[in-house]
N, C-alpha and C positions, 0 to 999 in steps of 0.2 A: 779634384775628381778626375782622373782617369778614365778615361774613352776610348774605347778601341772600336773602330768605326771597320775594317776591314779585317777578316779573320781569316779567308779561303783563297783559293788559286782563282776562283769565278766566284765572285758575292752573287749569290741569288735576289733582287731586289722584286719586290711581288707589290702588285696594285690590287686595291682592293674597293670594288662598289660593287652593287647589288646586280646579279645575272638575271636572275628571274623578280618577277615581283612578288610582294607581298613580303620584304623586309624592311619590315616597319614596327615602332616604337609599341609596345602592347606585351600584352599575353595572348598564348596560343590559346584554339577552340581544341575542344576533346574529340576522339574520336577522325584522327587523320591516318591518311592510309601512307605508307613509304615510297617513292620519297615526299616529304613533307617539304613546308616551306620554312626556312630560318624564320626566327622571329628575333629581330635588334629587343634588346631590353635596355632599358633608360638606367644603365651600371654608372655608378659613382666616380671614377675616374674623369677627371677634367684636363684638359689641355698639358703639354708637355707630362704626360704619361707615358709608360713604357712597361715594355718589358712583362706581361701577366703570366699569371700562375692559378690553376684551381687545382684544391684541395676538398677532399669530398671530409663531410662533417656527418654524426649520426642524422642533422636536420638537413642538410641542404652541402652546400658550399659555401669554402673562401674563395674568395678572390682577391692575389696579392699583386704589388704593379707598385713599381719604380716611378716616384716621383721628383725631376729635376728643376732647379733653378736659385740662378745665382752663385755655380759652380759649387752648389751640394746635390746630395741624392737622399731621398726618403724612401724608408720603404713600407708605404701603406697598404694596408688590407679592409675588407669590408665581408658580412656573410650573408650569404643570401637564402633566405629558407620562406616555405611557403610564399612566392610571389614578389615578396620586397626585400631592401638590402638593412642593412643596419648601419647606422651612423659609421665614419669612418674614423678609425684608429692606425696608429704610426707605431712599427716595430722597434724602428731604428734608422739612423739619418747620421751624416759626416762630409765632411766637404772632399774625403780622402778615397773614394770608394772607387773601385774598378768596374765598368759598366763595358759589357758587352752585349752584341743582339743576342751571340747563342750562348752565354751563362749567364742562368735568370735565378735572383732570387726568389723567397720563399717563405711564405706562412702557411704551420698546418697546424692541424690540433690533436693532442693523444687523446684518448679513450677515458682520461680519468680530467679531461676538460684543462689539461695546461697545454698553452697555446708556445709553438716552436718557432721560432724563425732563423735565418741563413741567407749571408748576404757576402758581399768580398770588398773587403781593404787595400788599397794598392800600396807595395809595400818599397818597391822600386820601380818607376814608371820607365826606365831606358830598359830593363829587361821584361817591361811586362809580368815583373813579379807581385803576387797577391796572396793574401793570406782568408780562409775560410773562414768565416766566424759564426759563430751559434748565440742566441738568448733563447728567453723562456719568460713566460709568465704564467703567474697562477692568479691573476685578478683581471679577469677577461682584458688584459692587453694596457689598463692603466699602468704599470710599471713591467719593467723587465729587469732582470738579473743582467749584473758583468758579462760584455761579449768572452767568450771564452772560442780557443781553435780544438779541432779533433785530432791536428796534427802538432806535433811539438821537437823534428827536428830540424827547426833553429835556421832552414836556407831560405835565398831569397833567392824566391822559385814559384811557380807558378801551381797555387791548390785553387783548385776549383769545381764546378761544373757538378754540384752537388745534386745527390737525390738523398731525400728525407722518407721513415717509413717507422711507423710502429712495431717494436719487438715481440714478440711473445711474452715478453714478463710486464708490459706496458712500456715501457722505456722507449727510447729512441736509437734509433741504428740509422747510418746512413754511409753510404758509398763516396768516393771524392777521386779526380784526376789528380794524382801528385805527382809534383816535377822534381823530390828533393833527390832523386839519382840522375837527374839534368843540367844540374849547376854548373854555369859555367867553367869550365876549367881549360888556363891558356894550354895547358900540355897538353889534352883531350879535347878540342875546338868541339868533334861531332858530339862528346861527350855522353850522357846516359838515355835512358827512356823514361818517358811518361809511367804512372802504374795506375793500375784501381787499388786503392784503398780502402778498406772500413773501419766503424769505429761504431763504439754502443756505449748507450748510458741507461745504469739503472733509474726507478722512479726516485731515489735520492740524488741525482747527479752526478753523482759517481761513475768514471771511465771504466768500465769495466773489457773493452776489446780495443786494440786498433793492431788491425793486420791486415797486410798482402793479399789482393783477392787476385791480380795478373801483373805478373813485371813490365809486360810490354804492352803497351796499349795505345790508339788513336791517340796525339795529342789535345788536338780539342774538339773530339764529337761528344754532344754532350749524354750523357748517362738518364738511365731511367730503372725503377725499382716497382715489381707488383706484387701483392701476398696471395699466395696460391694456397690452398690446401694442404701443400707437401711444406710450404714454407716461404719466405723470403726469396724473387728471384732476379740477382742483375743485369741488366742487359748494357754493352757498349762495343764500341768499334776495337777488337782486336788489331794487331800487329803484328804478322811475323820477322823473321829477319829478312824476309826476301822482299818484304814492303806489301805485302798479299794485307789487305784492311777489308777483312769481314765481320762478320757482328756474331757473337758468342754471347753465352750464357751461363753464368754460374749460378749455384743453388746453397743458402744456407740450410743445412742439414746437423740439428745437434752441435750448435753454434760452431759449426767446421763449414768454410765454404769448398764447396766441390772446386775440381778442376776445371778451368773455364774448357766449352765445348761451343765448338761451331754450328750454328743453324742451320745454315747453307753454305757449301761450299761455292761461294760466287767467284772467286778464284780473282778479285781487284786488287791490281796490282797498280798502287799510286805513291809515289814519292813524298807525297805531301798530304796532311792535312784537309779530307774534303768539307769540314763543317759540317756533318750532316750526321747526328746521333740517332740509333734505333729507338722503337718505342715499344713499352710493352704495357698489356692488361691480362686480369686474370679474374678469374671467377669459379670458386672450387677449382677443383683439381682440373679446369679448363684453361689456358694460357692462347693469347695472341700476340706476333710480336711483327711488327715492319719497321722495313728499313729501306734505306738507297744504297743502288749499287748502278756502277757502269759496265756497261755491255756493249762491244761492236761500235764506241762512241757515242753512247744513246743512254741519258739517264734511264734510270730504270725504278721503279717504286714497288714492294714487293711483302708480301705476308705469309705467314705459317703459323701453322695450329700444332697445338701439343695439346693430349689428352690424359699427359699424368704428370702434371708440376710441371712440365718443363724437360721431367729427362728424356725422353723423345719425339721428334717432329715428323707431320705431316709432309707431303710434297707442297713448295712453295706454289703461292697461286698472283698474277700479277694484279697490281692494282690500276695501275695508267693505262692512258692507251695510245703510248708510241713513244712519249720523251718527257716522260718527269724529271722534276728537277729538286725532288727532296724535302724536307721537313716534313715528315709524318709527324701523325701520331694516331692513335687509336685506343679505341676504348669497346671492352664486352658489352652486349647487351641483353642478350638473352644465352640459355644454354645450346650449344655452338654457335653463335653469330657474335660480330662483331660491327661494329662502326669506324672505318681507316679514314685517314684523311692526309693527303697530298697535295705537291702543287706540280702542277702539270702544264708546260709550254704549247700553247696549240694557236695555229692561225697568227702568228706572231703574238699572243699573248702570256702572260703566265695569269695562270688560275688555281684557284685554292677549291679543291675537291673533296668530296664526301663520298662516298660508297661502302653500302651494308652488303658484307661478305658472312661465308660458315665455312665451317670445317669440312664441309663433303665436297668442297671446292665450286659452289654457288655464288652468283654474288647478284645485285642490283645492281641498277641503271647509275652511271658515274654524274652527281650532280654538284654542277658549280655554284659552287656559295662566294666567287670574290675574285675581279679578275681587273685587267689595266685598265686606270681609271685618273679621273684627276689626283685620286683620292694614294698615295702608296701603301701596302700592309709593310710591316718587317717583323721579324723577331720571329718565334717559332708559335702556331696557332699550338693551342691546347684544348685538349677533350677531356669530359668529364661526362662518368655517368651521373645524373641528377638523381634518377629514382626510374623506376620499368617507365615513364613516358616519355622521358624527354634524354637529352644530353643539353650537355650547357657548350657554346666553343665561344673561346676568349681570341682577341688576335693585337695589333699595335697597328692603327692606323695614320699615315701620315702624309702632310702636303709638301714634303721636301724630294728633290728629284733625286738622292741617292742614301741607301739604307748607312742611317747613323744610327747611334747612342747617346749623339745631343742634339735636341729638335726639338723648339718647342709649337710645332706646328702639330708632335706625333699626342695619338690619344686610343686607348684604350678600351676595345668594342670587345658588348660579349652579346652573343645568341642563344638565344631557344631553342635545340633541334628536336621536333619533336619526332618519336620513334615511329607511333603507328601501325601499319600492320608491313610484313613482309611482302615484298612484290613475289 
C-alpha cells in the first residue's frame, strides 16, 4: 500500500476539538435558529479510519471512509437515513492501493439503486504512478463486479482525484486528473501536463464517452462535480502556461463539454501545486462554487454565485476573515443561500469554519466547528445537504502530530448541522 503523506509546498495540518459547546453524541432538537450547534453522531467508522466521503441517496446518505491495517486498505461505507446508520459494508480492499489525504475515494448510489465505487491502485510507487478504478453492484453492496479503469492509455502516470455523478440517461459520468501526456520522458525531463478527463457509462456498462474536458490543468487539486438545471458542472484548478492556477468551469451541454471558463480572475501565479481543489453545489439553475486563492501572501477563501448553470457569475464575495488556509467545501441550502466551509488560521490556530452565505452578497456570523486540539483533523471536511434541516459534515480526526495516510490513531467524525433559520 502506498502513502503519500505530503502533497504541497506547505501541508496544511488542522486540529480539531469542539469550539463551542454542545458537540455531543445525539440528535439535534427542532426548531434552531442559525447559527446552530454541530451535533457529533455516533458514525460507524472505528479507529484507524480515513479519508470520508458523503453522498446524498433519495433517503439520507453514504458515508464512505478508507479503512487501514496491516498494510491494506478497505474501502467501507455505511447509510445513513432517518436518524441511524446501516450495518457496514466493504466496496473494495488490496494491499496495493495509493492513499492520499487529498484523493479520497468513493461510494455513491444511481437512481436505479446500483451502488458505484472508486478508489486507486498504485501502479508504480518511485513515480507515484496510480491507476483509477471503478466497481458496481446491483445487490446492495454484497458483491461487486471486476475493477475496471475509465482510462485505457496504457502509462504509468498518475489518474486520479476523481468525481462521480449521475448522467441524464441514469448511467454514470465522471471527471479524473490524468497524467498520461506527463510520462516521464528522458529527452523531455519537464515533459507534459496534467488534464481533466471524462468518461460515461451507460446503465449496461458500456463506455460510451472518454474525452478531453482541459489539457492543462492543476496537477493535484482535487476536483468536484454538481448537477444543475442546465446540466452537469466541473469544477477544478486550471493552469495556464504562465503558471496563473485559477479555478474554471466547464459545463456538459448535449454530451459536449463547454470550453473550460474562469470564475474569477484571481490572477495566482504559483509554480507548484497548492493542494487545494474548488468546491461546488447547485440547486436548479442556482450554482455555488469556493475556492482558495493567494493574495498579497495571505490565503484567501472565497465564493460565487451563478444564477444560470454556471454560465455566468456574480461578484466574488469573501469567506475568511484575514488568512485561510483552504479546503473548502460547500453545499446549497436553500434558494440563494449556501453553507461554505473553510479553514481559517487565527490567534495561532487553524480552525474549520462554517458560514451561511446568498447571492445578494449577505452572509452569517463565521462559526468554528474545530480548531488546535490534542485531537488533529486532516484530509478534506465534506458537506452534504441532508434534507431542508440539517447538513451532515464528515471530517478525519487524529492523535498523530503530522497529517499522514497511515495512522492508526486517525478516525472518522461526522455532524449534524443543523440549518435553522437565517440570521
Amino acid at each position: 500500500m502506498l502513502l503519500r503523506t505530503s502533497l504541497s509546498v506547505s501541508l496544511l495540518v488542522v486540529s480539531l476539538v469542539s469550539c463551542r459547546p454542545g458537540l455531543e453524541t445525539g440528535s439535534s432538537s427542532g426548531g434552531a435558529s442559525w447559527p446552530a450547534e454541530p451535533q457529533l453522531l455516533d458514525a460507524p467508522p472505528a479507529a484507524s479510519s480515513l479519508l470520508p466521503h458523503l453522498a446524498s441517496t433519495p433517503d439520507g446518505a453514504i458515508l464512505s471512509w478508507v479503512a487501514t491495517e496491516a498494510g491494506s486498505a478497505r474501502l467501507d461505507f455505511a447509510e445513513y437515513s432517518n436518524g441511524s446508520w446501516s450495518a457496514v459494508r466493504t466496496a473494495a480492499s488490496g494491499p496495493d492501493w495509493f492513499l492520499s489525504w487529498a484523493d479520497v475515494p468513493s461510494v455513491m448510489r444511481l437512481s436505479n439503486g446500483t451502488l458505484v465505487a472508486q478508489w486507486l491502485r498504485s501502479t508504480e510507487p518511485l513515480f507515484e504512478a496510480y491507476d483509477l478504478e471503478l466497481s458496481f453492484s446491483t445487490d446492495e453492496g454484497r458483491s461487486w463486479a471486476t475493477p475496471f479503469t475509465p482510462h485505457h492509455d496504457g502509462t504509468t502516470t498518475q489518474h486520479g482525484f476523481g468525481s462521480l455523478f449521475e448522467t441524464t440517461g441514469g448511467g454514470l459520468g465522471l471527471i479524473w486528473l490524468d497524467g498520461r501526456a506527463a510520462e516521464l520522458d528522458v529527452d523531455d525531463p519537464d515533459g507534459g501536463a496534467m488534464s481533466v478527463r471524462y468518461a460515461a457509462y451507460d446503465q449496461a456498462w458500456q463506455q460510451v464517452a472518454d474525452t478531453v474536458i482541459d489539457e492543462r490543468v492543476c496537477e493535484c487539486c482535487p476536483t468536484d462535480v454538481a448537477l444543475s438545471a442546465a446540466g452537469p458542472l466541473a469544477v477544478f484548478r486550471d493552469r495556464s502556461p504562465s503558471e496563473v492556477r485559477d479555478i474554471a468551469v466547464a459545463r456538459l451541454v448535449d454530451d459536449t463539454w463547454s470550453e473550460p471558463a474562469i470564475v474569477h480572475d484571481d490572477g495566482w501565479q504559483i509554480p507548484a501545486c497548492p493542494v487545494n481543489g474548488p468546491a461546488i453545489s447547485a440547486r436548479g439553475a442556482q450554482v455555488v462554487v469556493t475556492w482558495f486563492t493567494v493574495a498579497e501572501e495571505r490565503g484567501q477563501a472565497w465564493a460565487a454565485f451563478s444564477d444560470d448553470g454556471g454560465n455566468t457569475w456574480g461578484i466574488p464575495m469573501r469567506l475568511d476573515g484575514g488568512s485561510a488556509l483552504g479546503r473548502v467545501a460547500v453545499q446549497m441550502v436553500d434558494d440563494g443561500a449556501a453553507v461554505a466551509a473553510w479553514v481559517e488560521f487565527v490567534n495561532g490556530r487553524a480552525e474549520l469554519r462554517l458560514r451561511r452565505i446568498a447571492a445578494d452578497g449577505t452572509s452569517g456570523p463565521a462559526i468554528p466547528v474545530a480548531g488546535t486540539g490534542a485531537r488533529l483533523a486532516t484530509s478534506i471536511p465534506r458537506l452534504l445537504r441532508l434534507n431542508d434541516a440539517a447538513l451532515l459534515l464528515a471530517w478525519t480526526e487524529s492523535g498523530a502530530s503530522e497529517d499522514s495516510a497511515e495512522d492508526p490513531t486517525s478516525q472518522v467524525r461526522v455532524a449534524r448541522i443543523p440549518l435553522g433559520t437565517a440570521p
